[in-house]
N, C-alpha and C positions, 0 to 999 in steps of 0.2 A: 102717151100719157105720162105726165111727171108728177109724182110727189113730194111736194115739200115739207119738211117736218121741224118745228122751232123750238128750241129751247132755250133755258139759261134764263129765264125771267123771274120777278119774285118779288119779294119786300126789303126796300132799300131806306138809308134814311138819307136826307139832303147833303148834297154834295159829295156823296156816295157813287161808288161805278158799279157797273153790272158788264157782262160782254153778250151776247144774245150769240147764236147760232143759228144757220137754215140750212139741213142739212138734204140735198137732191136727191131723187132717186135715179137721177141719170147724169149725162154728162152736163156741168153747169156751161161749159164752153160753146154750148147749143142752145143755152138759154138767155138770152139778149133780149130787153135788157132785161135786168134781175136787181132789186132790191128791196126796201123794207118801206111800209107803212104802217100807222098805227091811229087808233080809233078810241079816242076819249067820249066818258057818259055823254051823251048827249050832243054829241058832236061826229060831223061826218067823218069819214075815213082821210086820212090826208098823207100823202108824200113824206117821208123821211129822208130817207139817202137812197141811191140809185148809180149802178153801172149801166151806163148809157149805152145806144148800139155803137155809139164812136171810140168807146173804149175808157170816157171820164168819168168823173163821178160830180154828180151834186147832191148841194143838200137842202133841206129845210133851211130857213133864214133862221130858224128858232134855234135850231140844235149847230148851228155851225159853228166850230170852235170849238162843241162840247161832243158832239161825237165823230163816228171814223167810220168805214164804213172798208171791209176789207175781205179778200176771196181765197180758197185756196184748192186753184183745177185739182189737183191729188184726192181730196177729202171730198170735191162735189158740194163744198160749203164755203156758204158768207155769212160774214160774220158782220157785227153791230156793237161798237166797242163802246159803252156812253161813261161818260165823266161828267163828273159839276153835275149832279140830275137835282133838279128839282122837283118838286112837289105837280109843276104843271106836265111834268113827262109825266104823270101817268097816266095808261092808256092799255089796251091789248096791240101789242106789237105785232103783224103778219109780215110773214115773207111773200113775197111777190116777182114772179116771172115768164116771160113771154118765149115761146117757142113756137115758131112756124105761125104765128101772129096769134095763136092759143095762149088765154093768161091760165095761169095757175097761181093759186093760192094756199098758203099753208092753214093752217085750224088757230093760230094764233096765240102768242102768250101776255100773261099777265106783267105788265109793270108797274108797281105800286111804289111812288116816293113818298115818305111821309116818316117822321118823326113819335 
């Protein structure tokens, strides 16, 4: 069983940064792949940025350029660093990861851009 737990989300205005957290209850090096999606009113759940099982990263066509998506084995957390945000990132942002082909999901946090 893993737990994921998010933080660092909230009310930003445009072109503002935020850096999100997801922090594991177990080792993340066991958790392949691992990354973040996020879920706007009214709109399905969709991919953000992802550490792949080959070791890369992709992103959303929407967010690349403007975010980053970064890990660190010691702390058992990945992080979601976003820049340039607009109005259309906002969304609840969930951490997401696959172990022993089991997903896990975190409870998800709020991103709100708006002026």
């Amino acid at each position: 069983q893993v737990q994921l737990v998010e933080s660092g989300g909230g009310l930003v205005q445009p072109r503002g940064s935020l850096r999100l957290s997801c922090a594991a209850s177990s080792s993340i090096s066991s958790i392949v792949p691992m990354g973040w999606y996020r879920q706007a009113p009214g709109k399905t759940r969709a991919l953000v940025a992802v550490f792949t099982s080959g070791g890369s990263t992709n992103y959303a066509d929407s967010v690349k350029g403007r975010f980053t998506i970064s890990r660190d084995n010691g702390k058992n957390t990945v992080y979601l660093q976003m820049n340039s945000l607009k109005p259309e990132d906002t969304a609840v942002y969930y951490c997401w990861g696959k172990r022993n082909i089991v997903a896990y999901w975190g409870q998800g946090t709020q991103v709100t851009v708006s002026s």
